[in-house]
OpenMM code with the backbone's topology and positions (N, CA, C; nanometers):
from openmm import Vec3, app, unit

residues = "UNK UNK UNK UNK UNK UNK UNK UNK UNK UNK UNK UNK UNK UNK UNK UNK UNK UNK UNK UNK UNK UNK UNK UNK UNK UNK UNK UNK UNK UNK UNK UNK UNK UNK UNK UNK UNK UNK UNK UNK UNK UNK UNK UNK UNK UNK UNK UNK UNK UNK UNK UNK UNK UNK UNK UNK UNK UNK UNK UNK UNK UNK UNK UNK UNK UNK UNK UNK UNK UNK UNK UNK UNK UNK UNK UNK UNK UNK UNK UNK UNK UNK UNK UNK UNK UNK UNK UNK UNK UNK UNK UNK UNK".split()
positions = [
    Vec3(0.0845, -0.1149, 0.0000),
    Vec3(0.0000, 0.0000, 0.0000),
    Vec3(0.0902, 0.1227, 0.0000),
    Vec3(0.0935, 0.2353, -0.0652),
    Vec3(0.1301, 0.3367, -0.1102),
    Vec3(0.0642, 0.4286, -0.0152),
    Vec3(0.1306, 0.4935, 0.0284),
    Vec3(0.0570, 0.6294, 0.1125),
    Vec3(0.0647, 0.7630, 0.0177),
    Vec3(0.1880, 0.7552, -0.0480),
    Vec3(0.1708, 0.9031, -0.0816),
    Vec3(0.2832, 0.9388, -0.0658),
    Vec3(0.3320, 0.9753, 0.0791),
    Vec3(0.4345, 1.0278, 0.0821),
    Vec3(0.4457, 0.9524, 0.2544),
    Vec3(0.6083, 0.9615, 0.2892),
    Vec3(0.6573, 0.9205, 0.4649),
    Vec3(0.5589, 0.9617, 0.5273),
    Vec3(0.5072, 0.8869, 0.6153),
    Vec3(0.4327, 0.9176, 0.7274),
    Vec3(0.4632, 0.8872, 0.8855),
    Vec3(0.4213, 0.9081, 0.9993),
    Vec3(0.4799, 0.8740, 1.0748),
    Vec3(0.2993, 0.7297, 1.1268),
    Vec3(0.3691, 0.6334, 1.1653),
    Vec3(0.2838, 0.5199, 1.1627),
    Vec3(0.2477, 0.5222, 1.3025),
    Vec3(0.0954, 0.5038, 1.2952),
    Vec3(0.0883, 0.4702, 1.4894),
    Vec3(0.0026, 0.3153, 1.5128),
    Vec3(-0.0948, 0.2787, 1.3748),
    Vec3(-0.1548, 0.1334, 1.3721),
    Vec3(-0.1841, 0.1259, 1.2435),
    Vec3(-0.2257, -0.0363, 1.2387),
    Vec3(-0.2760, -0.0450, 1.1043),
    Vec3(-0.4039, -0.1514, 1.1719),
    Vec3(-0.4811, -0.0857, 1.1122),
    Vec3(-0.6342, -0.2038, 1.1260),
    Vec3(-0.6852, -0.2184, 1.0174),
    Vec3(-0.7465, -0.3674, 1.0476),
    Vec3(-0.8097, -0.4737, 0.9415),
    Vec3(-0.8839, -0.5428, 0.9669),
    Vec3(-0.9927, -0.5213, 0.8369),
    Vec3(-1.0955, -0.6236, 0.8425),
    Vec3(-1.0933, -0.7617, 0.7571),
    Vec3(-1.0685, -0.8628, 0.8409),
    Vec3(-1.0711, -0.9538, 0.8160),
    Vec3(-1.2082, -1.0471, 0.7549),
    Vec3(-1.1935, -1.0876, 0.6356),
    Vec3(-1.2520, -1.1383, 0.5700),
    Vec3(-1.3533, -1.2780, 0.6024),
    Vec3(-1.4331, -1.3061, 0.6810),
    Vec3(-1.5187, -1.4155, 0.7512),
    Vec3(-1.4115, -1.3425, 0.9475),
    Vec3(-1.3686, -1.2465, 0.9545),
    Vec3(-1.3085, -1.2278, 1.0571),
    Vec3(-1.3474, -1.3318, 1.1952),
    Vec3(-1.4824, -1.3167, 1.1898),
    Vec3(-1.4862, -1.4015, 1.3373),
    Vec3(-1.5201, -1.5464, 1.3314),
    Vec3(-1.4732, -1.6380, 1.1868),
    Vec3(-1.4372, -1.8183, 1.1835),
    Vec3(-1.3324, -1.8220, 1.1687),
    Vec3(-1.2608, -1.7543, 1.0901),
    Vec3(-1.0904, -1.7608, 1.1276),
    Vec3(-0.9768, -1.6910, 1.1919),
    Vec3(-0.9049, -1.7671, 1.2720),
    Vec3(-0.7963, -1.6745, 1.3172),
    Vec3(-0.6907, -1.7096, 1.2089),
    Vec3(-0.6178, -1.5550, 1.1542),
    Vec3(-0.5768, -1.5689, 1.0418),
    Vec3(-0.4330, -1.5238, 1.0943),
    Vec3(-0.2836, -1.5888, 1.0363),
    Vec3(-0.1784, -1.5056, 1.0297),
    Vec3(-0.1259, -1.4027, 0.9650),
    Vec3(-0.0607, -1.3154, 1.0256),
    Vec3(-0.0321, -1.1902, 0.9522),
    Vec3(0.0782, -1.1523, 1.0060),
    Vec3(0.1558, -1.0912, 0.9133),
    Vec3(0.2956, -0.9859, 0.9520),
    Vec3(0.2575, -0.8045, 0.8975),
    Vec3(0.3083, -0.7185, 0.9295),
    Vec3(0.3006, -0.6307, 0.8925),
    Vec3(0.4402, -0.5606, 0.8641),
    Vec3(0.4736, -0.4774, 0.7427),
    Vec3(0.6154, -0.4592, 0.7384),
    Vec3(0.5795, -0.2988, 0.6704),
    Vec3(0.7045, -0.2476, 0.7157),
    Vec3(0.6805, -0.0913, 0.6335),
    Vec3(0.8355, -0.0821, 0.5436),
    Vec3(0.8174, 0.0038, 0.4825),
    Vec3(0.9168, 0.0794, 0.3813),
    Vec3(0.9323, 0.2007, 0.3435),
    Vec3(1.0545, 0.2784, 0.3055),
    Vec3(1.0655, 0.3993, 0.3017),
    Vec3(1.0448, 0.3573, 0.1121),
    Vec3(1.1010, 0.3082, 0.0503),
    Vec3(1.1781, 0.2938, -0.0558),
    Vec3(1.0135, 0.2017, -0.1426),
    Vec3(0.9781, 0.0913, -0.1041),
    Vec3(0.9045, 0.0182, -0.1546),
    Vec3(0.9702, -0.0932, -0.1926),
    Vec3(1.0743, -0.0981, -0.1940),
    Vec3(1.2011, -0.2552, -0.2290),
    Vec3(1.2160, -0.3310, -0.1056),
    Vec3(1.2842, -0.2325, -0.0146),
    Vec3(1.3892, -0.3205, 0.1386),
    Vec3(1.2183, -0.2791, 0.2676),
    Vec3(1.1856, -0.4146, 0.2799),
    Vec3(1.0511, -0.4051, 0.4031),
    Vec3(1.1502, -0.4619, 0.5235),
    Vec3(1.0743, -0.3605, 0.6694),
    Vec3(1.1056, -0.4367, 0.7205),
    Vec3(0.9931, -0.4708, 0.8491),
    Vec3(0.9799, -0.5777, 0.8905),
    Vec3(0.8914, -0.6851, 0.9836),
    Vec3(0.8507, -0.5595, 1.1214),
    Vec3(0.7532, -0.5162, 1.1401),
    Vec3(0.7460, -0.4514, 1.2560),
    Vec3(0.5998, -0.5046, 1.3718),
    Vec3(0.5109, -0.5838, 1.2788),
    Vec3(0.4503, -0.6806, 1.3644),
    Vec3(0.3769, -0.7981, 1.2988),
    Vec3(0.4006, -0.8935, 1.4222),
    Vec3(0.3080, -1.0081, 1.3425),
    Vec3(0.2386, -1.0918, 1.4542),
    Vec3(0.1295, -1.1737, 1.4347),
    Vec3(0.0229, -1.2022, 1.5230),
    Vec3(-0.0593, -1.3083, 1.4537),
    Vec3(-0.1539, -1.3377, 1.5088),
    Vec3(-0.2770, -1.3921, 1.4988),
    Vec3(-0.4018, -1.2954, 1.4960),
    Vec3(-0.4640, -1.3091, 1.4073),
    Vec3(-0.5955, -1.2113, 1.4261),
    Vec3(-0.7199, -1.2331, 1.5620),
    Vec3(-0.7228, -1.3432, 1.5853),
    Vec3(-0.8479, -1.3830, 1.6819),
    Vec3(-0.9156, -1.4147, 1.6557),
    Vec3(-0.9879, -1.4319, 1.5388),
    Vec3(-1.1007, -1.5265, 1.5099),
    Vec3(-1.2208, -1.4551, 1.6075),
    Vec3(-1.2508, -1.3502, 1.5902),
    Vec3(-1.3832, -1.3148, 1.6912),
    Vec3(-1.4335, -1.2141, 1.6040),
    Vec3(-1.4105, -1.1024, 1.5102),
    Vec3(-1.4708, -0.9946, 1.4659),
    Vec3(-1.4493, -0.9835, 1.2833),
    Vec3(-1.5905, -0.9508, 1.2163),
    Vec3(-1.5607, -0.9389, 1.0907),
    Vec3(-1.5239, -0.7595, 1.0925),
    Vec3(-1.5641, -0.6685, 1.2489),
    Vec3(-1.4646, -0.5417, 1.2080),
    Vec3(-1.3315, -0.5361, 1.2149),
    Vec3(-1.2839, -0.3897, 1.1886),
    Vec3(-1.1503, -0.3806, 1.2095),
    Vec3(-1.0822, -0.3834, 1.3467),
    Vec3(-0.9811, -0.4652, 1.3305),
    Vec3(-0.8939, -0.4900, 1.4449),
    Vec3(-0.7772, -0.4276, 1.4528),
    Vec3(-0.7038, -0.3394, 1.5743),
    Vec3(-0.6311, -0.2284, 1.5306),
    Vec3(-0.5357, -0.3612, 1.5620),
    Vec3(-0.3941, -0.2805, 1.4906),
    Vec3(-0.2964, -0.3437, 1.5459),
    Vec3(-0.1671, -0.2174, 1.5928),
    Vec3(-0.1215, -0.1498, 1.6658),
    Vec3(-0.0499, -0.0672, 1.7329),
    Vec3(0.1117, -0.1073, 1.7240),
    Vec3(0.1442, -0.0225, 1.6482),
    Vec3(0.2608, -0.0317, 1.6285),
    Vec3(0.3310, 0.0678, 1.7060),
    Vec3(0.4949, 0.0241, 1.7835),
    Vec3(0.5571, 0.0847, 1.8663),
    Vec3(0.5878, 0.2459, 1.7774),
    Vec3(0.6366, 0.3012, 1.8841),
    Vec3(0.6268, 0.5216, 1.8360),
    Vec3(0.7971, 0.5028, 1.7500),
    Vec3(0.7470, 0.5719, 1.6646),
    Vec3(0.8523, 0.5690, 1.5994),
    Vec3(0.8659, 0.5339, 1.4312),
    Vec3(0.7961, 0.5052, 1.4104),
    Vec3(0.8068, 0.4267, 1.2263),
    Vec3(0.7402, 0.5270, 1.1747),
    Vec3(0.8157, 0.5113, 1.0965),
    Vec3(0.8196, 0.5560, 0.9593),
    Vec3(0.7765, 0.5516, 0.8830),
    Vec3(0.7393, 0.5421, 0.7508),
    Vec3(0.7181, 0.5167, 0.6170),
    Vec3(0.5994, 0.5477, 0.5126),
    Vec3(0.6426, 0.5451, 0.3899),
    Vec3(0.5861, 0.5386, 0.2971),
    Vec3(0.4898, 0.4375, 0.2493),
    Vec3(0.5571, 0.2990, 0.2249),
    Vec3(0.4519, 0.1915, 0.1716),
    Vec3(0.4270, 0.0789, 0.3271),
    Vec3(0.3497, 0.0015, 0.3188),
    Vec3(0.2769, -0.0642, 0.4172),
    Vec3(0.2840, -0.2253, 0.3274),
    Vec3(0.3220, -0.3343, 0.3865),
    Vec3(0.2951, -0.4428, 0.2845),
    Vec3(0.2530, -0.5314, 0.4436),
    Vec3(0.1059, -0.6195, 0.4156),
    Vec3(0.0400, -0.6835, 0.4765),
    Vec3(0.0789, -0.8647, 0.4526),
    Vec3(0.1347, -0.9264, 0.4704),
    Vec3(0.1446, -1.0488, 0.4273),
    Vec3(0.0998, -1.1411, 0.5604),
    Vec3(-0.0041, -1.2502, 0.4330),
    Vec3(-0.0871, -1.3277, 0.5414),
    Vec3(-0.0477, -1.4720, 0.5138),
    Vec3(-0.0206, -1.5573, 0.6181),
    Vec3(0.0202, -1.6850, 0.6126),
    Vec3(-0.0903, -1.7650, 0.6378),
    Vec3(-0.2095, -1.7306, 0.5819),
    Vec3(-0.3254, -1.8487, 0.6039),
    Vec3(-0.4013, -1.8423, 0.7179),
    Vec3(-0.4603, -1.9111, 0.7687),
    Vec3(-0.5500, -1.9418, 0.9543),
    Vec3(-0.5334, -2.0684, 1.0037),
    Vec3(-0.6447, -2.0749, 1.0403),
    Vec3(-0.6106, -2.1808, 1.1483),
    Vec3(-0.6853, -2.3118, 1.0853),
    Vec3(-0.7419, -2.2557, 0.9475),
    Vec3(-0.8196, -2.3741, 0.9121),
    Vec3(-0.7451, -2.4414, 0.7519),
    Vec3(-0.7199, -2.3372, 0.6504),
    Vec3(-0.6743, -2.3574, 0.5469),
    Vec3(-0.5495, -2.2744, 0.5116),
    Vec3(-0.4982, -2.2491, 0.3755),
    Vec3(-0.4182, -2.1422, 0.3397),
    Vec3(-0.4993, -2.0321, 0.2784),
    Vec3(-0.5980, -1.9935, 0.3398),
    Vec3(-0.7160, -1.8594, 0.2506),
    Vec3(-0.6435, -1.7819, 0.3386),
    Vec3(-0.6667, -1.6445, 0.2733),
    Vec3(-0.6012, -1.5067, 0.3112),
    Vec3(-0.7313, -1.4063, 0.2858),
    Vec3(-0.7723, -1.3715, 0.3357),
    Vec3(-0.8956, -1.2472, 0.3122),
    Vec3(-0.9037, -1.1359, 0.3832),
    Vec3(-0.8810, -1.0306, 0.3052),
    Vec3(-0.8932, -0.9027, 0.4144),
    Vec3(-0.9811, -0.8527, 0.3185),
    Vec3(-1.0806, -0.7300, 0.3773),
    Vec3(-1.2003, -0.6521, 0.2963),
    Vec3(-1.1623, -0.5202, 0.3515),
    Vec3(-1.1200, -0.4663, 0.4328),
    Vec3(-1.0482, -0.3316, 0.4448),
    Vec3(-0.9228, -0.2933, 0.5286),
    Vec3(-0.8574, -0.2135, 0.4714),
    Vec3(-0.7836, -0.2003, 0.5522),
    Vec3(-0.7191, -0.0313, 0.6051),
    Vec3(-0.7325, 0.0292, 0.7053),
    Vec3(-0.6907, 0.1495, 0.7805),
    Vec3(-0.5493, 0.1642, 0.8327),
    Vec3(-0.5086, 0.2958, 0.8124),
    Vec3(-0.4166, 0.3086, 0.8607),
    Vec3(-0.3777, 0.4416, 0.9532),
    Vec3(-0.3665, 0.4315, 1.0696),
    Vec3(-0.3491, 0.5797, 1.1432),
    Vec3(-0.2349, 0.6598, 1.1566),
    Vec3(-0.2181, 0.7068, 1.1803),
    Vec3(-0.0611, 0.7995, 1.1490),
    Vec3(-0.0561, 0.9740, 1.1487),
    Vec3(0.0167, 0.9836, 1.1080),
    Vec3(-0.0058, 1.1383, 1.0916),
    Vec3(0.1554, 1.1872, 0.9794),
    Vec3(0.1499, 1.3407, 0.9351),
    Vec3(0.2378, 1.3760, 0.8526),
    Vec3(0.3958, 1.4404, 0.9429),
    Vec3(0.4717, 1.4043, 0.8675),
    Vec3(0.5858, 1.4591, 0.8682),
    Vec3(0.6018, 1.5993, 0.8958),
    Vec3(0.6364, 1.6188, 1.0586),
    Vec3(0.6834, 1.7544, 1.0763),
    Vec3(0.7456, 1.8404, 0.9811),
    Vec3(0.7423, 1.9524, 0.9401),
    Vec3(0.8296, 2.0326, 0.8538),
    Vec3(0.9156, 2.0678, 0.8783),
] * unit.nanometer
topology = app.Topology()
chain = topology.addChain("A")
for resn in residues:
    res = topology.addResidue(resn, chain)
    for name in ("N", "CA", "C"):
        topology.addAtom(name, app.Element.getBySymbol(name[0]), res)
């Protein structure tokens, strides 16, 4: 996902696709560049909500692009997300 321009990152939430039959895996990684990602969280979704589930990332990050990669659930290798948010704010001047 493309933002636009550096941002400073505070979560990313997602709606998970059948959200509350599967608990699904996920990593979350950011980038300045869009080439070199790097890993800043990863989890289990919970299997309880088809809304968005924040996920809070430590103060400090950075970036431009956002890449979501999902390793399947707890039942098959399906991957489904139907939205996804991101909170943050802009680059001091």
């Amino acid at each position: 996902m493309d933002l636009g321009t550096t941002k400073n990152i505070q979560s990313v939430a997602i709606a998970w696709y059948l959200g509350d039959s599967f608990d699904y895996y996920y990593s979350i990684s950011l980038s300045n560049d869009g080439i070199i990602f790097t890993e800043v969280k990863r989890g289990c979704s919970g299997g309880n909500s088809r809304s968005f589930q924040q996920y809070i990332l430590k103060a400090g990050y950075r970036a431009r692009y956002i890449k979501i990669t999902v390793n399947g659930n707890n039942m098959n290798d399906m991957a489904g997300i139907t939205q996804v948010e991101v909170l943050g704010s802009n680059l001091d001047s």
